[in-house]
N, C-alpha and C positions, 0 to 999 in steps of 0.2 A: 371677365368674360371675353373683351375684344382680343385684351391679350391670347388667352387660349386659342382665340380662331386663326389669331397669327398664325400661332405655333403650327396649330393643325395644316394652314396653306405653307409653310414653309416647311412642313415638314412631306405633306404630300408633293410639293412641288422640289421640293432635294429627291424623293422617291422617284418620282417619274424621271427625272436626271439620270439617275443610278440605271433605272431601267431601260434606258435607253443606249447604254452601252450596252447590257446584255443580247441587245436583239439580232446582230450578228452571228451571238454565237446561237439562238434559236432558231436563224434562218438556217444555218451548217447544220445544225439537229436533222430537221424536216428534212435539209437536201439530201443527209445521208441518209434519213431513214428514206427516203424512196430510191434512193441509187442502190442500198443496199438490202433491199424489201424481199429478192428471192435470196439472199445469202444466209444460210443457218448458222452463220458466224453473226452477222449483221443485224440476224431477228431477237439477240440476245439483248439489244441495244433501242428496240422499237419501242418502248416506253419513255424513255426519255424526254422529246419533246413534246408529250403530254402534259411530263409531271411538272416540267419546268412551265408550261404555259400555264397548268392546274395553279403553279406556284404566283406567278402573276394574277392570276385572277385573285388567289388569296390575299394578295396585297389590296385588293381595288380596283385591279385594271381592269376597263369593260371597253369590249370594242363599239364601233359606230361606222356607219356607211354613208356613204352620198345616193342621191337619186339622182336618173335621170333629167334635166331639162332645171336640176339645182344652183342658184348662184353658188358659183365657186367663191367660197370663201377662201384667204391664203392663209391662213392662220391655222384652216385644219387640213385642206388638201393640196397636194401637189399636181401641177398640169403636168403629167409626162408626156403627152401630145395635145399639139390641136390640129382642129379640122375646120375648115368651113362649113355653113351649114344655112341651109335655107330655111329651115324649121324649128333652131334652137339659138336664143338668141346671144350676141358676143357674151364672153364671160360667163357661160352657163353651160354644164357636165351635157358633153353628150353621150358619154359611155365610163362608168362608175369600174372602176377598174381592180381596184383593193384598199378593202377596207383599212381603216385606223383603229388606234388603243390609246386611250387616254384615263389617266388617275383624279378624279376628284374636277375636270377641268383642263387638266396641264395633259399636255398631249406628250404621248411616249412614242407614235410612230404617226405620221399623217398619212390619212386616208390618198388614194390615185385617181387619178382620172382622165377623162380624154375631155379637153374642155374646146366650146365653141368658138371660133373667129367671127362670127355672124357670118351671111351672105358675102360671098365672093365677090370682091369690087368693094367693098366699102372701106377698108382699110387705104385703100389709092383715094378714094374719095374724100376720108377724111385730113390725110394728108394735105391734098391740094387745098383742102379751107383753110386747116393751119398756117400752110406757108402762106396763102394772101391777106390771111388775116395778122400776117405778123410783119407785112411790106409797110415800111414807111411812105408818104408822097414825098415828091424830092424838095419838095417848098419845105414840108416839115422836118426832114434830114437837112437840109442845111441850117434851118434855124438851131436847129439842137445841136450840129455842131459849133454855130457861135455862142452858143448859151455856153458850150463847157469851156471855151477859152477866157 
């Protein structure tokens, strides 16, 4: 039985792999079917990235979104910006941008988003703790220098 589950995650997880080369050529689909949405040449070809996305689904793929004011997890979103923000705190979506696709678990595309810096000045703030929290006193700099000769 564990065996089988193997199989089932490595083989879901080879799938989502697989799928994730295709997505390129699904994003070219959609671009042309809107670049070429009045051309009566172009309308012959407007099913296409349907049946290909129909065809993902039939694999398993289901998409998922982030929310607003969500820790940003990196595992399933990517920060394509960030902002500061007085109301949404460091490391948490302030604007949920494009959803993701994942099989069973294994992610095939991650979701986007605009994610939070916290308030403005705290990144300078936090800095300067780090750097005095990382100063030696010169009494204990020099002992540690004799210690390593």
């Amino acid at each position: 039985m564990i065996h089988q589950m193997l199989n089932s995650s490595n083989r879901s997880s080879a799938t989502a792999s697989i799928l994730t080369d295709f997505l390129p050529v699904l994003d070219k689909l959609f671009a042309l079917r809107e670049k070429y949405s009045d051309d009566e040449f172009g309308k012959q070809y407007d099913a296409l990235p349907g049946a290909m996305k129909t065809a993902f689904v039939d694999l398993g793929v289901s998409e998922y979104s982030v929310a607003a004011a969500e820790k940003v997890d990196t595992s399933r979103v990517m920060v394509i910006d960030s902002q500061y923000s007085d109301s949404v705190p460091k490391d948490h979506v302030i604007e949920p941008l494009k959803g993701g696709l994942e099989l069973q678990g294994n992610i095939v595309r991650m979701a986007e988003c605009v994610a939070s810096l916290g308030p403005e000045g705290t990144d300078e703030e936090e800095e300067e703790e780090e750097e005095e929290g990382a100063e030696v006193p010169e009494g204990e700099e020099a002992e540690a220098k004799s210690g390593d000769e």
